[in-house]
PDB file of N, CA, C and O in Angstrom:
ATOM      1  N   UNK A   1       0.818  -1.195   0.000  1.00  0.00           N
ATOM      2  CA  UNK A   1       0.000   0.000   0.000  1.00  0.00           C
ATOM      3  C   UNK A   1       0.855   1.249   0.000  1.00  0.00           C
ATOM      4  O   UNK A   1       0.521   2.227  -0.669  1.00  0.00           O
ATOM      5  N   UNK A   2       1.920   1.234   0.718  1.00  0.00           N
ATOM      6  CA  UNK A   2       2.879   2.038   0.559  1.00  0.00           C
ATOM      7  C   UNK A   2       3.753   2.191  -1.255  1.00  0.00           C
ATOM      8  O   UNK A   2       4.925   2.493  -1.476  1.00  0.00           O
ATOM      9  N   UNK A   3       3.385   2.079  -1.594  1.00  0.00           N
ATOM     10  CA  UNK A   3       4.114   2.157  -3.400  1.00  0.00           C
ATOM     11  C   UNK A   3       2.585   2.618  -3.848  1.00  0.00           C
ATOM     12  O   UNK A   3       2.549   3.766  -4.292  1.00  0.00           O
ATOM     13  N   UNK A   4       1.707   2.134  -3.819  1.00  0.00           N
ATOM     14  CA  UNK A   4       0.808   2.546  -4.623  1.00  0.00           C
ATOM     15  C   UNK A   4       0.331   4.341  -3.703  1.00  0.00           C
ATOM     16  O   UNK A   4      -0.037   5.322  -4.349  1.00  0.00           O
ATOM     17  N   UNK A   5       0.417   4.332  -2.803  1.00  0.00           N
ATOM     18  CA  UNK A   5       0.528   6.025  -2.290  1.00  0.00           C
ATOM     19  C   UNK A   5       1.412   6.654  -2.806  1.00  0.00           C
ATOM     20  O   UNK A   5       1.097   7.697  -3.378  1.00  0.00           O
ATOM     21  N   UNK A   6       2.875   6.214  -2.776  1.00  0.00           N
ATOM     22  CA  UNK A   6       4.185   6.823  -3.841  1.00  0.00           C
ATOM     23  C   UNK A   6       3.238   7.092  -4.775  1.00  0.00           C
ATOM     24  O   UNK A   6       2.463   8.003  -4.485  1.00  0.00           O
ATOM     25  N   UNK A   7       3.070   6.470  -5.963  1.00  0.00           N
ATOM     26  CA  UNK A   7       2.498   6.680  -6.890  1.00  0.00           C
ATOM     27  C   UNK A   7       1.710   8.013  -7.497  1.00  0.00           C
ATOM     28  O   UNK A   7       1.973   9.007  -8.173  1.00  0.00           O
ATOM     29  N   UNK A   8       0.731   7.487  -6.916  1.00  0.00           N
ATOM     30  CA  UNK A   8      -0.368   7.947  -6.120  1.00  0.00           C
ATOM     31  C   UNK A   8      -0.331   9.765  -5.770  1.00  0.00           C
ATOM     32  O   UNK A   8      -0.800  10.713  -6.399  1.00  0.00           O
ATOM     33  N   UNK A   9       0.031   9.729  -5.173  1.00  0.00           N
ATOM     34  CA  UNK A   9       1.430  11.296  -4.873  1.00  0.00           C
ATOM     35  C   UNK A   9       2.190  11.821  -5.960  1.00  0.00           C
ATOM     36  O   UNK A   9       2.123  12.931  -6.489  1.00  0.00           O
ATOM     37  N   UNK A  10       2.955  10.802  -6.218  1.00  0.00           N
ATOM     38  CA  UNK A  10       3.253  11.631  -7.407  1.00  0.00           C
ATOM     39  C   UNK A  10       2.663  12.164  -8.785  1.00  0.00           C
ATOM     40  O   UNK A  10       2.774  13.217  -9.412  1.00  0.00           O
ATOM     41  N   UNK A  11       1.983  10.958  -8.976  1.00  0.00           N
ATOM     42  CA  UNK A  11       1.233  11.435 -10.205  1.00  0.00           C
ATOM     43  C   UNK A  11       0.246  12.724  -9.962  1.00  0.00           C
ATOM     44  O   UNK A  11      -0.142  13.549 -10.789  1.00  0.00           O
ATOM     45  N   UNK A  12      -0.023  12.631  -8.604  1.00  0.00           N
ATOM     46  CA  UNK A  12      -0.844  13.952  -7.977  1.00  0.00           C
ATOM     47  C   UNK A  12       0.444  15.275  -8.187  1.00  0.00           C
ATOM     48  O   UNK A  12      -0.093  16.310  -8.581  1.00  0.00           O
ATOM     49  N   UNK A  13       1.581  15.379  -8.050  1.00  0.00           N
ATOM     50  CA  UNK A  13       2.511  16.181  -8.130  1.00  0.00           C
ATOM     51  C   UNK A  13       2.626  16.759  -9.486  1.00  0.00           C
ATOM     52  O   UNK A  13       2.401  17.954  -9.678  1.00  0.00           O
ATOM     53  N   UNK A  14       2.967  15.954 -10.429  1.00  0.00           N
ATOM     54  CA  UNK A  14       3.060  15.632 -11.779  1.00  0.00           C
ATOM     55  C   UNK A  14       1.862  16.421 -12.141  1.00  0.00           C
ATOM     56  O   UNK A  14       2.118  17.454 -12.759  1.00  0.00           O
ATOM     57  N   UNK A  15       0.705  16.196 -11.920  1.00  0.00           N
ATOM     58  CA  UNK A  15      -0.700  16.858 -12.142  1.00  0.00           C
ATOM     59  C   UNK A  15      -0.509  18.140 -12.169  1.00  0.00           C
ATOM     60  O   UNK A  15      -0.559  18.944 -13.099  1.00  0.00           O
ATOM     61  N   UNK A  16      -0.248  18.278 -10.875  1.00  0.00           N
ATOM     62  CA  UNK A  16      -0.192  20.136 -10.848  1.00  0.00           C
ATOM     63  C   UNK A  16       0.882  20.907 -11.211  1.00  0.00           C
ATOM     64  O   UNK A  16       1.092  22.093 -10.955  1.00  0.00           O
ATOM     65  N   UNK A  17       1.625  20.022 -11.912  1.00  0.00           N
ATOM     66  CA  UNK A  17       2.515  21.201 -12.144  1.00  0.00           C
ATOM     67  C   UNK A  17       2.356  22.075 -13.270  1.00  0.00           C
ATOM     68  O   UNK A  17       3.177  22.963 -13.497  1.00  0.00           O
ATOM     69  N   UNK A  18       1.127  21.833 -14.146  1.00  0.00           N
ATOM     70  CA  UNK A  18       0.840  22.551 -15.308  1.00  0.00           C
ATOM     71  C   UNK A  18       0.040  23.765 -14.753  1.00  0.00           C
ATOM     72  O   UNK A  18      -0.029  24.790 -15.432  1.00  0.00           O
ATOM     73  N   UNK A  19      -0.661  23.666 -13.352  1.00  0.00           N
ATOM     74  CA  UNK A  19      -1.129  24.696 -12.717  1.00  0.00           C
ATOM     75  C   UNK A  19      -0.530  25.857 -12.296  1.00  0.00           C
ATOM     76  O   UNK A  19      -0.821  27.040 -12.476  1.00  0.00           O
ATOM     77  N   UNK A  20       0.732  25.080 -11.452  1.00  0.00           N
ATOM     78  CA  UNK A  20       1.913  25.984 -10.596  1.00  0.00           C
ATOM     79  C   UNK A  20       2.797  26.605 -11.689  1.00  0.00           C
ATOM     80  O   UNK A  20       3.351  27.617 -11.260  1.00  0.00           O
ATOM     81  N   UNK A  21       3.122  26.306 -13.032  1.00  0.00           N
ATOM     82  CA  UNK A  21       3.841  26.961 -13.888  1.00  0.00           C
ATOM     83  C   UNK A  21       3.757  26.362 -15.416  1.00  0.00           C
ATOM     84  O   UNK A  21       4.372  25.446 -15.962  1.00  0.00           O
ATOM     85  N   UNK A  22       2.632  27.356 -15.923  1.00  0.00           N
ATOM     86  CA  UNK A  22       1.666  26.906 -16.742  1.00  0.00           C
ATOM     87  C   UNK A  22       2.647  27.082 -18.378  1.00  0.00           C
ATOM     88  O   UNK A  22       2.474  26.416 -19.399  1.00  0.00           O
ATOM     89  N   UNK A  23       3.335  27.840 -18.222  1.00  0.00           N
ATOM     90  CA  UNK A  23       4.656  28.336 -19.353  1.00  0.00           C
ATOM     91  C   UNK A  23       5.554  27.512 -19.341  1.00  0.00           C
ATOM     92  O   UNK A  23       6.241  27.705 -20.344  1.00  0.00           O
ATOM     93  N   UNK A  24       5.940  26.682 -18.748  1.00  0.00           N
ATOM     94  CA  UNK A  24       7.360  26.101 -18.907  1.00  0.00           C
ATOM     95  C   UNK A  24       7.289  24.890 -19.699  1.00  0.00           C
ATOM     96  O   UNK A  24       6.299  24.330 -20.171  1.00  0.00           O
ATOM     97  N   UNK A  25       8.632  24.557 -19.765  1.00  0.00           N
ATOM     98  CA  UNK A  25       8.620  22.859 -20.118  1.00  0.00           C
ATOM     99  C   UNK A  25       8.604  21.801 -19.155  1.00  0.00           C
ATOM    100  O   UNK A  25       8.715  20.588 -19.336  1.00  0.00           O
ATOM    101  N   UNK A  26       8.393  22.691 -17.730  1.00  0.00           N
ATOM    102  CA  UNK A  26       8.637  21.557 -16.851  1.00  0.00           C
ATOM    103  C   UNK A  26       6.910  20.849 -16.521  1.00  0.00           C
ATOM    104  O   UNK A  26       6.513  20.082 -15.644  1.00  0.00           O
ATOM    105  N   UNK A  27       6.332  21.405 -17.460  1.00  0.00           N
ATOM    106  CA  UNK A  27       4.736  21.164 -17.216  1.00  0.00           C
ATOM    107  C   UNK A  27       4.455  20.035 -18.129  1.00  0.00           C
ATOM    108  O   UNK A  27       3.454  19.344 -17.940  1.00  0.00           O
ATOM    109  N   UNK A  28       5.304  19.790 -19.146  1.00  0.00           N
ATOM    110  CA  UNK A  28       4.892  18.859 -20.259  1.00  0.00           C
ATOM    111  C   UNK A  28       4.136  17.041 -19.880  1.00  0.00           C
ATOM    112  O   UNK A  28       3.032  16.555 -20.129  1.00  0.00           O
ATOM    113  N   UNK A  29       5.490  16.435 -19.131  1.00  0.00           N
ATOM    114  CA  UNK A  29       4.762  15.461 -18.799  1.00  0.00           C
ATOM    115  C   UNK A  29       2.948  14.935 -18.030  1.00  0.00           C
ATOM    116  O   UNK A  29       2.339  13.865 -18.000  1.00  0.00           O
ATOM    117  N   UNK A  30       2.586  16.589 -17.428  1.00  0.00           N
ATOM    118  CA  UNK A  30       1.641  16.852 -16.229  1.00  0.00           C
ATOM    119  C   UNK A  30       0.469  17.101 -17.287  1.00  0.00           C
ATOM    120  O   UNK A  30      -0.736  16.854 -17.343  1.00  0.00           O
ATOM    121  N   UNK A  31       1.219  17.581 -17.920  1.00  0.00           N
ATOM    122  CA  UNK A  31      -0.168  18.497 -19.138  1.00  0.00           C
ATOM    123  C   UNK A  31      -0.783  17.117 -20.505  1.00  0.00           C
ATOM    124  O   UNK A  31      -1.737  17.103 -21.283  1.00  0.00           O
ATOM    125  N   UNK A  32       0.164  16.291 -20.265  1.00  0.00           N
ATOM    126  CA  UNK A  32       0.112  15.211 -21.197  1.00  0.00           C
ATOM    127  C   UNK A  32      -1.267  14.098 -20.376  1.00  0.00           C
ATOM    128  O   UNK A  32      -2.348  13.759 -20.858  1.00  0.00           O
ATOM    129  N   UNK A  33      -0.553  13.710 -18.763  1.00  0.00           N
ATOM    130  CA  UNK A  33      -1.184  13.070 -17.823  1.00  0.00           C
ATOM    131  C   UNK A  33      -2.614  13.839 -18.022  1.00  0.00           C
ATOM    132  O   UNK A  33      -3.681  13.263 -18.232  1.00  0.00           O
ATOM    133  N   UNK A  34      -2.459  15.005 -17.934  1.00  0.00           N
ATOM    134  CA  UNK A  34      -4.212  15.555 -17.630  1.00  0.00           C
ATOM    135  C   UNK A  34      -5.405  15.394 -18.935  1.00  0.00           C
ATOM    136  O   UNK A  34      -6.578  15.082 -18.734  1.00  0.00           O
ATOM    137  N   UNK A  35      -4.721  15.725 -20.480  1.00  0.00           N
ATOM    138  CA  UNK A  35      -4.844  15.511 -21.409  1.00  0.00           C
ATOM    139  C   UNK A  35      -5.697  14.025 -21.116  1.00  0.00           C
ATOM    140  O   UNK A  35      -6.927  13.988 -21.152  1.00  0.00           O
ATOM    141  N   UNK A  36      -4.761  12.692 -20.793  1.00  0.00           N
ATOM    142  CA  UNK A  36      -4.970  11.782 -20.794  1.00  0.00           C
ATOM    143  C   UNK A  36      -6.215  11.058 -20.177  1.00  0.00           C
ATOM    144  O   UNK A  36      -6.894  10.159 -20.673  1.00  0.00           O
ATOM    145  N   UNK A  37      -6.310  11.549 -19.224  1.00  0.00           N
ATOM    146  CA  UNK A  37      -7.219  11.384 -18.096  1.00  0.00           C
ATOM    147  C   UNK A  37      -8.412  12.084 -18.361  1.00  0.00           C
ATOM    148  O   UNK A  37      -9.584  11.743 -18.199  1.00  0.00           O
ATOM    149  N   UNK A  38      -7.810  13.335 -18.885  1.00  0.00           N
ATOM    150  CA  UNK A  38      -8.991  14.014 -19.428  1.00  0.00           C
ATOM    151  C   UNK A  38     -10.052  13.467 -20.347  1.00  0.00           C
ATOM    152  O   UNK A  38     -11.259  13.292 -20.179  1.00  0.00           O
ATOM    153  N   UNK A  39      -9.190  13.232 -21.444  1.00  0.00           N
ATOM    154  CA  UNK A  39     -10.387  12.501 -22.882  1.00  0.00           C
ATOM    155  C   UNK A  39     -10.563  11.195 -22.164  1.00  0.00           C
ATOM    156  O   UNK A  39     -11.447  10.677 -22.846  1.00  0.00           O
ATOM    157  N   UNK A  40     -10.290  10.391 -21.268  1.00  0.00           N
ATOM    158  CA  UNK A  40     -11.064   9.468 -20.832  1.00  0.00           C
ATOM    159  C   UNK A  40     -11.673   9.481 -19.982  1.00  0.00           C
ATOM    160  O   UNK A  40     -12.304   8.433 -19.846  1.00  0.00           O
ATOM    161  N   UNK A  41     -11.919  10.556 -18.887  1.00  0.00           N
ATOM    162  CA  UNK A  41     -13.161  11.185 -18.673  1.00  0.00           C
ATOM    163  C   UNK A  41     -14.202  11.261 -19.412  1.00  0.00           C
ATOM    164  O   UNK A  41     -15.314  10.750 -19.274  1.00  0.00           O
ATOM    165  N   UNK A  42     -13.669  12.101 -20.412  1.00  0.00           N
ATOM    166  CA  UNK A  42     -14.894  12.974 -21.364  1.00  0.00           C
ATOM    167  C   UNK A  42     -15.625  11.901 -22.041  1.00  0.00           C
ATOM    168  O   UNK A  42     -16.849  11.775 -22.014  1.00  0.00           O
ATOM    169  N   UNK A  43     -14.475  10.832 -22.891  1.00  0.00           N
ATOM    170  CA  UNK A  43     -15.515   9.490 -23.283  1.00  0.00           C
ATOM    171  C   UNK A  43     -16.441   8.802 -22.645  1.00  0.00           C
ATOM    172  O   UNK A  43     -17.551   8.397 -22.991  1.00  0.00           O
ATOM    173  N   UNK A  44     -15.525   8.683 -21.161  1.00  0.00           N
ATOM    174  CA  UNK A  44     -16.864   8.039 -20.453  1.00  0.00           C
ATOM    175  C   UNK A  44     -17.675   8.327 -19.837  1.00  0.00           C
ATOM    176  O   UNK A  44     -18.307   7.651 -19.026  1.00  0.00           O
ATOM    177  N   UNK A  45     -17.829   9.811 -20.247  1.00  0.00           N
ATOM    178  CA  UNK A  45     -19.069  11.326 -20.348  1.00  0.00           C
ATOM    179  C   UNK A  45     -19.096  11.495 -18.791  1.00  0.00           C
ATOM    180  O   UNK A  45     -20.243  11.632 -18.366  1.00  0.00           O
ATOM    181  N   UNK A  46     -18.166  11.517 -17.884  1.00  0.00           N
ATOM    182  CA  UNK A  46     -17.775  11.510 -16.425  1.00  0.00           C
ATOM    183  C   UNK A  46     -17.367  13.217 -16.506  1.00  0.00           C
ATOM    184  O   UNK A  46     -16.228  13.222 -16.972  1.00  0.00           O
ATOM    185  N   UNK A  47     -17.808  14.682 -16.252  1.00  0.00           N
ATOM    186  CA  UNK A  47     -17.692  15.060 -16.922  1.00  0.00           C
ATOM    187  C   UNK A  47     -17.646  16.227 -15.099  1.00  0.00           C
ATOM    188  O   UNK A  47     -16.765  16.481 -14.278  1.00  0.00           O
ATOM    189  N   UNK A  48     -18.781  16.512 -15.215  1.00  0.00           N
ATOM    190  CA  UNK A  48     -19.015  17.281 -14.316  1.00  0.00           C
ATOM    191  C   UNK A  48     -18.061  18.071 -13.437  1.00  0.00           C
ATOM    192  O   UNK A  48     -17.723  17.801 -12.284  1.00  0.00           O
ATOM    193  N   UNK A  49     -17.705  19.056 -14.164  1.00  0.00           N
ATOM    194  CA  UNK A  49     -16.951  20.197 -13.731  1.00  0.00           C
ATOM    195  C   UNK A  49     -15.314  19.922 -14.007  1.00  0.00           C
ATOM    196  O   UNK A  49     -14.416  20.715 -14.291  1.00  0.00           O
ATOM    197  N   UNK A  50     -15.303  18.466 -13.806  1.00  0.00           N
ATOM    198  CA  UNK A  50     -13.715  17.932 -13.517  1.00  0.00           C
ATOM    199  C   UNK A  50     -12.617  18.034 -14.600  1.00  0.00           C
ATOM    200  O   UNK A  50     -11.409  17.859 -14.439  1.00  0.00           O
ATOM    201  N   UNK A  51     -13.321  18.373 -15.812  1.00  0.00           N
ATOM    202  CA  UNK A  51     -12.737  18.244 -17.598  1.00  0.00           C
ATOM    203  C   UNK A  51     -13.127  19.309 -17.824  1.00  0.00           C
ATOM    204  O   UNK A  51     -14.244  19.674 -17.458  1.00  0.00           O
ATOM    205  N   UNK A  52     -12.403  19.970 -18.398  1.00  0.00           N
ATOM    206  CA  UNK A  52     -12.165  21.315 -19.590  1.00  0.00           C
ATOM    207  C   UNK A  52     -11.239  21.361 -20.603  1.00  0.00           C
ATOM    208  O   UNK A  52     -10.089  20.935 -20.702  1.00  0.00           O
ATOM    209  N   UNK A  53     -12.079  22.051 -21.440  1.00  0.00           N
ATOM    210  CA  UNK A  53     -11.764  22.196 -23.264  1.00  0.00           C
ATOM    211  C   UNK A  53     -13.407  21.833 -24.020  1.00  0.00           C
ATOM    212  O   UNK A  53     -14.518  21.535 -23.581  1.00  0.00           O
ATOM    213  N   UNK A  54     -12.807  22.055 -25.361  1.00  0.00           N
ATOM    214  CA  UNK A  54     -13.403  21.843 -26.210  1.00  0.00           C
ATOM    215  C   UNK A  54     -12.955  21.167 -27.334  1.00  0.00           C
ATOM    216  O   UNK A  54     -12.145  20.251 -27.189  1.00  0.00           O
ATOM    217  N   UNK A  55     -13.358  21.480 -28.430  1.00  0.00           N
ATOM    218  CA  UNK A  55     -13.534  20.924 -29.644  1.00  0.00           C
ATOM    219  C   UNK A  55     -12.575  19.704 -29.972  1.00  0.00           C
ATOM    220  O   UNK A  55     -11.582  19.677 -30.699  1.00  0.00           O
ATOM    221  N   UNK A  56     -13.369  18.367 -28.964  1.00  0.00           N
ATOM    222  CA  UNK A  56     -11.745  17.249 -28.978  1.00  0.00           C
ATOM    223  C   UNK A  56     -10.797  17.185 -28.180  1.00  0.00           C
ATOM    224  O   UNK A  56     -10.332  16.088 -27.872  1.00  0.00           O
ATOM    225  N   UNK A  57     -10.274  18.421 -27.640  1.00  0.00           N
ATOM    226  CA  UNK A  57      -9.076  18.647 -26.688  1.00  0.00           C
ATOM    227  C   UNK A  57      -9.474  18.831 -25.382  1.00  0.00           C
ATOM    228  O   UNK A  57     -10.032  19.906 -25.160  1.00  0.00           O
ATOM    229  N   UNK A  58      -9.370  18.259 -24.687  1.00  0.00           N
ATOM    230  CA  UNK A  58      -9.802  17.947 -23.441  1.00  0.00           C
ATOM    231  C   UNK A  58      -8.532  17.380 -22.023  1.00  0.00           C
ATOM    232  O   UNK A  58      -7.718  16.458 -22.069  1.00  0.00           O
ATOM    233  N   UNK A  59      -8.826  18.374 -20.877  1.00  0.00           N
ATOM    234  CA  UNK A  59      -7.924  17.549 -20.119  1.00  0.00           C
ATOM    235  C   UNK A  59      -8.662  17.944 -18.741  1.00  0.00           C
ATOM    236  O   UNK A  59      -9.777  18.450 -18.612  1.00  0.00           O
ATOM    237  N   UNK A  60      -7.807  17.604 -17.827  1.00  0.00           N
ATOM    238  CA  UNK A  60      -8.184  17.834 -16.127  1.00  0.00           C
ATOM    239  C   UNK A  60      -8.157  19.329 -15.829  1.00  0.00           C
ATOM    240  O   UNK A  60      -7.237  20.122 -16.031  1.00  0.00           O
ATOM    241  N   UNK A  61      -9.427  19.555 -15.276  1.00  0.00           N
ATOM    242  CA  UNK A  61      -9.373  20.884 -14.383  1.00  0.00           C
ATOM    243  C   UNK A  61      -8.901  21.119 -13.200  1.00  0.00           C
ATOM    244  O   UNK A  61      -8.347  20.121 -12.738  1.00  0.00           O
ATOM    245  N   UNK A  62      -8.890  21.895 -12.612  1.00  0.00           N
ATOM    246  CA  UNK A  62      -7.293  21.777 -10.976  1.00  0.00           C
ATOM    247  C   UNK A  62      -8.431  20.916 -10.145  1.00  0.00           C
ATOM    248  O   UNK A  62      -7.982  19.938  -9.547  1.00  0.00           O
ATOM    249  N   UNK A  63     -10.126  21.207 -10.015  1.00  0.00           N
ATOM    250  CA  UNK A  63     -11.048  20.535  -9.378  1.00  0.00           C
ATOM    251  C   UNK A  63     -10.619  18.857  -9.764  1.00  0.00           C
ATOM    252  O   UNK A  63     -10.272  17.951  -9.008  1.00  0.00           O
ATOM    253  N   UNK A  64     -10.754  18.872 -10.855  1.00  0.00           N
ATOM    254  CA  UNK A  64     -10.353  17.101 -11.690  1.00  0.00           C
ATOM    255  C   UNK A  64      -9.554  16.709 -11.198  1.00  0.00           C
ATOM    256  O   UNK A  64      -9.706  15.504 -10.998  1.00  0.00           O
ATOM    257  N   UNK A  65      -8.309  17.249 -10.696  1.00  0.00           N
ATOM    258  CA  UNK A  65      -7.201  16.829 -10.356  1.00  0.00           C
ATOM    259  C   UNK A  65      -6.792  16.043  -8.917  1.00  0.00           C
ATOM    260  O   UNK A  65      -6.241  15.001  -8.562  1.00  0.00           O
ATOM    261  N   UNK A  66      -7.593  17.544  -8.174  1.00  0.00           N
ATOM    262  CA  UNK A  66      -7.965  17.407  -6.526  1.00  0.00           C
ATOM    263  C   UNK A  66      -8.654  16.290  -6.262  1.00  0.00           C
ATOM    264  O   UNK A  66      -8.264  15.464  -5.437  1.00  0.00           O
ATOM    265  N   UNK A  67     -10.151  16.128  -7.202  1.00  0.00           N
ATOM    266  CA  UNK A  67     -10.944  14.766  -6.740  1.00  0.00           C
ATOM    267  C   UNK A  67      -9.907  13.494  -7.586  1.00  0.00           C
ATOM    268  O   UNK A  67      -9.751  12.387  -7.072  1.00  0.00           O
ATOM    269  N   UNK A  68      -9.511  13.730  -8.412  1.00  0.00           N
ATOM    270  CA  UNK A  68      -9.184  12.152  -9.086  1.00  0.00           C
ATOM    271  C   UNK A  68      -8.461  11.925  -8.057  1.00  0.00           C
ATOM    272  O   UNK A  68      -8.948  11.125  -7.259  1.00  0.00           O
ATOM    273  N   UNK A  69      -7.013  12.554  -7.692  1.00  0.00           N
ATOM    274  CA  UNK A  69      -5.684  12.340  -6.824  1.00  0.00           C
ATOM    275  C   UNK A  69      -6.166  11.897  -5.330  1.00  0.00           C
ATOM    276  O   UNK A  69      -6.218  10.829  -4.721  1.00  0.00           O
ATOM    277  N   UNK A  70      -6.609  13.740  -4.943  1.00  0.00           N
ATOM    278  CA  UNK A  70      -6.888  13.697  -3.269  1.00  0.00           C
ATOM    279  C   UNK A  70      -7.666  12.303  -2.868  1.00  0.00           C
ATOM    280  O   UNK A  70      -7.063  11.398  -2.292  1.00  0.00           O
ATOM    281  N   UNK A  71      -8.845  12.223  -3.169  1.00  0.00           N
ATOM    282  CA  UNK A  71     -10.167  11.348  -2.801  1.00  0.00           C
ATOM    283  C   UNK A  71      -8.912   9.943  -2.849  1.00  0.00           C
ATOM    284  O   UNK A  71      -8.456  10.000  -1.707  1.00  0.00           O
ATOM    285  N   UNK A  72      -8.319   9.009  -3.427  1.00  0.00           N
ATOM    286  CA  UNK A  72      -7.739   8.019  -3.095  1.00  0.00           C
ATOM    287  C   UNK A  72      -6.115   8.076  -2.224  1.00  0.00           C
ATOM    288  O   UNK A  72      -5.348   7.308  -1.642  1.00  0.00           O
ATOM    289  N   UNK A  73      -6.213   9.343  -2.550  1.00  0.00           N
ATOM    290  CA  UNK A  73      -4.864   9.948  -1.374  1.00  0.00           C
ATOM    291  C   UNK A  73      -5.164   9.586   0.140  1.00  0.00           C
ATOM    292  O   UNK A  73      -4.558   8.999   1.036  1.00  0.00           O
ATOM    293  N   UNK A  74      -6.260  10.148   0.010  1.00  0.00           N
ATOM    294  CA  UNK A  74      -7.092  10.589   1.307  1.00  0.00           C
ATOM    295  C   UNK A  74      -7.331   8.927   2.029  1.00  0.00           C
ATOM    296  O   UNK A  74      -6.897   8.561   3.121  1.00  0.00           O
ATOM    297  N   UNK A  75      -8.253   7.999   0.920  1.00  0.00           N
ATOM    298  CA  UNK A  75      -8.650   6.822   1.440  1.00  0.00           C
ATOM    299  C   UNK A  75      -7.794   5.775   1.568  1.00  0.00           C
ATOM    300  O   UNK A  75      -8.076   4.783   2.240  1.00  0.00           O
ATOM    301  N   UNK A  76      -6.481   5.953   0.813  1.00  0.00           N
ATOM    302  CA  UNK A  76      -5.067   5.050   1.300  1.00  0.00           C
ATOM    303  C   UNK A  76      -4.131   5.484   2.831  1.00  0.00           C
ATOM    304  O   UNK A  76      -3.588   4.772   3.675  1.00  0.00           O
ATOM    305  N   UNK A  77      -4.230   6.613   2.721  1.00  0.00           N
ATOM    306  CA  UNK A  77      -4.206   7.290   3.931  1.00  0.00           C
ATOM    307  C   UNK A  77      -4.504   6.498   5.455  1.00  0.00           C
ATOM    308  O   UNK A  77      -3.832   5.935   6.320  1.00  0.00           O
ATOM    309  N   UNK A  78      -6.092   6.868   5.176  1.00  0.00           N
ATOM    310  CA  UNK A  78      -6.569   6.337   6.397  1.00  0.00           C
ATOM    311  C   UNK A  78      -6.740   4.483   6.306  1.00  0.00           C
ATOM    312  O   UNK A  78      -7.230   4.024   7.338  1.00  0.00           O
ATOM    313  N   UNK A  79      -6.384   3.381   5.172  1.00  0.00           N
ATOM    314  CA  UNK A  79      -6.266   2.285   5.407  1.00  0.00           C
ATOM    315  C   UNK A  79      -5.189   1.986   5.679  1.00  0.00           C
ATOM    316  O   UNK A  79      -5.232   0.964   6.364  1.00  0.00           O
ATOM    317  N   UNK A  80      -3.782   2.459   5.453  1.00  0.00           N
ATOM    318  CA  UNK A  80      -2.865   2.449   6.380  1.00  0.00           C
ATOM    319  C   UNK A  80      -2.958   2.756   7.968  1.00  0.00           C
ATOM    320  O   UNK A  80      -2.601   1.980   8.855  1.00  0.00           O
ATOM    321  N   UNK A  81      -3.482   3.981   8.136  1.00  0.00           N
ATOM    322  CA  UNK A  81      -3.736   4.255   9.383  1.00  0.00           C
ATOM    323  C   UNK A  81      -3.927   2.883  10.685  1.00  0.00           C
ATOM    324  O   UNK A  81      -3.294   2.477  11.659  1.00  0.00           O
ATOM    325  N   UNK A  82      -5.562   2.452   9.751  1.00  0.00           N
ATOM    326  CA  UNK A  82      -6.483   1.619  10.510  1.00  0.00           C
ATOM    327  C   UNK A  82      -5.792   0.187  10.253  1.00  0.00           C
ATOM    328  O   UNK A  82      -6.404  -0.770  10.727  1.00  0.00           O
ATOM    329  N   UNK A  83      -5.022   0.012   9.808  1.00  0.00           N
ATOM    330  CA  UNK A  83      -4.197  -1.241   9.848  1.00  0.00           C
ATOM    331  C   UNK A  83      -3.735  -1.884  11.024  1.00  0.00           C
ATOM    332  O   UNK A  83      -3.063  -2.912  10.943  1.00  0.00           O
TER     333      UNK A  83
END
């Protein structure tokens, strides 16, 4: 459970960094991840607030990001805890 929180975390890190510095190149891999996550959101019409864009181009909104990441952050969290 501990590796899949690594993970978990990071890819949550990775996420925001297209937020925290939206110009650089250090956003590329993050902006790709959200992209990703994004149009498979949007296909599986999961949609609600969490995805933005249009016409085709679609990725994670900072909300998208918070619930995809936090919410299993949060619940690995506390099953370690209660272990």
């Amino acid at each position: 459970m501990l590796v899949l929180l690594g993970v978990v975390g990071l890819c949550l890190i990775i996420s925001l960094v297209p937020f925290i510095y939206p110009d650089t190149i250090m956003n590329t891999p993050g902006a790709w991840l959200n992209h990703l996550l994004g149009t498979i959101l949007e296909a599986l019409e999961i949609e609600y607030g969490l995805v933005a864009g249009t016409a085709g181009v679609y990725a994670l909104s900072l909300r998208g990001v918070l619930v995809l990441f936090g919410i299993p952050i949060v619940l690995l969290l506390y099953l370690m805890r209660t272990r």
